[in-house]
N, C-alpha and C positions, 0 to 999 in steps of 0.2 A: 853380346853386343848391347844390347837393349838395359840388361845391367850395370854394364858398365858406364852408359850415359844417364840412368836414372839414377845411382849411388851419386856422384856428384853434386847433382841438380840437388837432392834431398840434404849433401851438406850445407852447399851454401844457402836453402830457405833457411837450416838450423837454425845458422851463423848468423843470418839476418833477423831470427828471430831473437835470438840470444840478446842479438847488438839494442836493437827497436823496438824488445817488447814492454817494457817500462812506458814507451810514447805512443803505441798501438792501444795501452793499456789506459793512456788518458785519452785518447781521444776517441777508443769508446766509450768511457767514461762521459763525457762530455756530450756524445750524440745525444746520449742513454738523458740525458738529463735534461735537452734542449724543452722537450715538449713538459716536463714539471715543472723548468723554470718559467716559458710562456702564460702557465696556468694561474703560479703566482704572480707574475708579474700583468698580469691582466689588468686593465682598470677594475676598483670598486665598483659593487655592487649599485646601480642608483637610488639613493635615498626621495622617496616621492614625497613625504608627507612631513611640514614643517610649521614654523611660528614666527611670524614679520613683526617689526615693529618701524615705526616709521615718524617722521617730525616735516613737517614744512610748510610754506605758505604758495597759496592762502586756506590748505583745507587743513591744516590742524595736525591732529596727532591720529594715528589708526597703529592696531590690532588688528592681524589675520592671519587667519587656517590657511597655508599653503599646499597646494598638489600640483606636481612634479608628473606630468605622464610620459614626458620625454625629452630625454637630455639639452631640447633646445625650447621646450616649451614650460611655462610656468605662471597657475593662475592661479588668485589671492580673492578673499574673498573676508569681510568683516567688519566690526565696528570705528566709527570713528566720531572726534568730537574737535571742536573748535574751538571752544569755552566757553561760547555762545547755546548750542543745543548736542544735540548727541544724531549722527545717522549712519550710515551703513553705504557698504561701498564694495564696487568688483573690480577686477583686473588680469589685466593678461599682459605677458614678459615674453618678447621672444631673444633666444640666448644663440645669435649665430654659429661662436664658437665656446670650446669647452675648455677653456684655459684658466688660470687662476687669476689674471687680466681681462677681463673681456667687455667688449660693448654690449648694450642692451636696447633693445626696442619696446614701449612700453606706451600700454592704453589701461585708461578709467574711469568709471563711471560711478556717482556718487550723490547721496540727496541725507539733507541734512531737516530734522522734523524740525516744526515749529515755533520760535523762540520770540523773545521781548522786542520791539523793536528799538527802544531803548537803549540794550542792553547791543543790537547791531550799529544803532549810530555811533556809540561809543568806541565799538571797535572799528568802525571806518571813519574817526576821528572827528565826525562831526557832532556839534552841541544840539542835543535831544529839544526835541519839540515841546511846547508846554502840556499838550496836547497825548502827545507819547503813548503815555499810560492806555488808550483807546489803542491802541496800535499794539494786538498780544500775538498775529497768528504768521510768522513771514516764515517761511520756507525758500529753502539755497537748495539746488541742484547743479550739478558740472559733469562735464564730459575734458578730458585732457591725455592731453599725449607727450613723448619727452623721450631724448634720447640719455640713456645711463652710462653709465662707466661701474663695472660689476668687479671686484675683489672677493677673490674667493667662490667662484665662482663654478668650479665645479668640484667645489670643496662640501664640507660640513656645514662649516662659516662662511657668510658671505656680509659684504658690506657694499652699501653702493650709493651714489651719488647721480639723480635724475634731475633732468632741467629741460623746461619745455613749456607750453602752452597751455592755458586751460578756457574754457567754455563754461560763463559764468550764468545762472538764472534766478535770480532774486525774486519771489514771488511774493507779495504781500496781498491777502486776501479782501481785507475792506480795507480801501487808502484813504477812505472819506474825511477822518480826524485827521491824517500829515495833510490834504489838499485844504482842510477849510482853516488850521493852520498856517502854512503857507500865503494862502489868500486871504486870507481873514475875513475870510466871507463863510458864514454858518450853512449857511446854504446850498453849498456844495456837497453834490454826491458821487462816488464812485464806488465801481464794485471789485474792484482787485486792480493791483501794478504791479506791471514788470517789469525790471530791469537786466538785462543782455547786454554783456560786454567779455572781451579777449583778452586775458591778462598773463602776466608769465607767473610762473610755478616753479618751483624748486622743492625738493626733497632730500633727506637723507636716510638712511636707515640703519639695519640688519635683519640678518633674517637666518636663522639655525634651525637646518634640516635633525628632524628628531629618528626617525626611518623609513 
């Protein structure tokens, strides 16, 4: 009795298997494969360490060493120049999302050495003093912040576009020769001016993560 209902039962699994084993046979296949296709398909590796280049007003042009410690964080560190003097500059990028579109949030700080005064009236468009030439030691400092728009962004390449505010510090060391200048009076002394003002900023760049 027991064989007579086991013989049966063992044809039709055959028959079933006969019919089905061709689609049994893909779809373990296909389990079998789930977790090697996951692995490649993983996101890239993150590239930490890269090379910025950058352009805008009012601080010029900047070069810097990029480090990458984590997919939403990104801080820049290096030279920069105005055409006026040469200074040096940091910053930090935070990257909310990881897309090849993405916003950016973005702080920095930056001091620019010494240069002609001169040579800065000229670029704030006003006509130099007679006097001028007395006037050799003026240092710029800023603090600025700006929201971006990041292309490429959790790519290799990135390109981006910052716009935002900056914190300006004009320092001039002896103003004695622009004040007796001014007033036309010799006899006027001072020993350093500053000027502090809020202005807008704009940047553009790229920046190619190297590994």
């Amino acid at each position: 009795m027991t064989m007579a209902t086991t013989s049966p039962m063992r044809r039709r699994t055959a028959l079933f298997l006969r019919r089905h084993g061709t689609l049994l046979t893909c779809l373990l296949a296909l389990a079998a494969s789930v977790p090697a296709y996951a692995q490649d398909g993983a996101e890239p590796q993150l590239r930490r360490f890269g090379l910025l280049l950058d352009a805008g007003a009012p601080h010029g042009v900047g070069l810097s060493a990029v480090l990458r410690p984590l997919p939403w964080l990104r801080l820049q560190a290096g030279p920069t120049t105005n055409s006026l003097s040469f200074g040096l500059r940091g910053g930090v990028s935070i990257l909310p999302f990881q897309t090849f579109i993405a916003p950016s949030l973005n702080a920095e700080a930056g001091h620019y050495f010494g240069s002609d005064y001169n040579e800065v009236v000229d670029w704030l468009g006003a006509t130099p003093s007679r006097t001028s030439a007395a006037i050799k030691d003026v240092t710029y400092d800023y603090v600025s912040g700006s929201i971006g728009l990041e292309v490429g962004s959790a790519s290799r390449f990135n390109f981006f576009l910052h716009l935002g505010l900056s914190y300006v510090a004009l320092n001039v060391d002896d103003a004695s020769a622009l004040l007796q200048d001014a007033t036309d009076d010799p006899d006027v002394t001072a020993r350093n001016l500053a000027v502090r003002a809020t202005v807008p900023s704009v940047k553009v760049g790229f920046l190619l993560y190297l590994f």
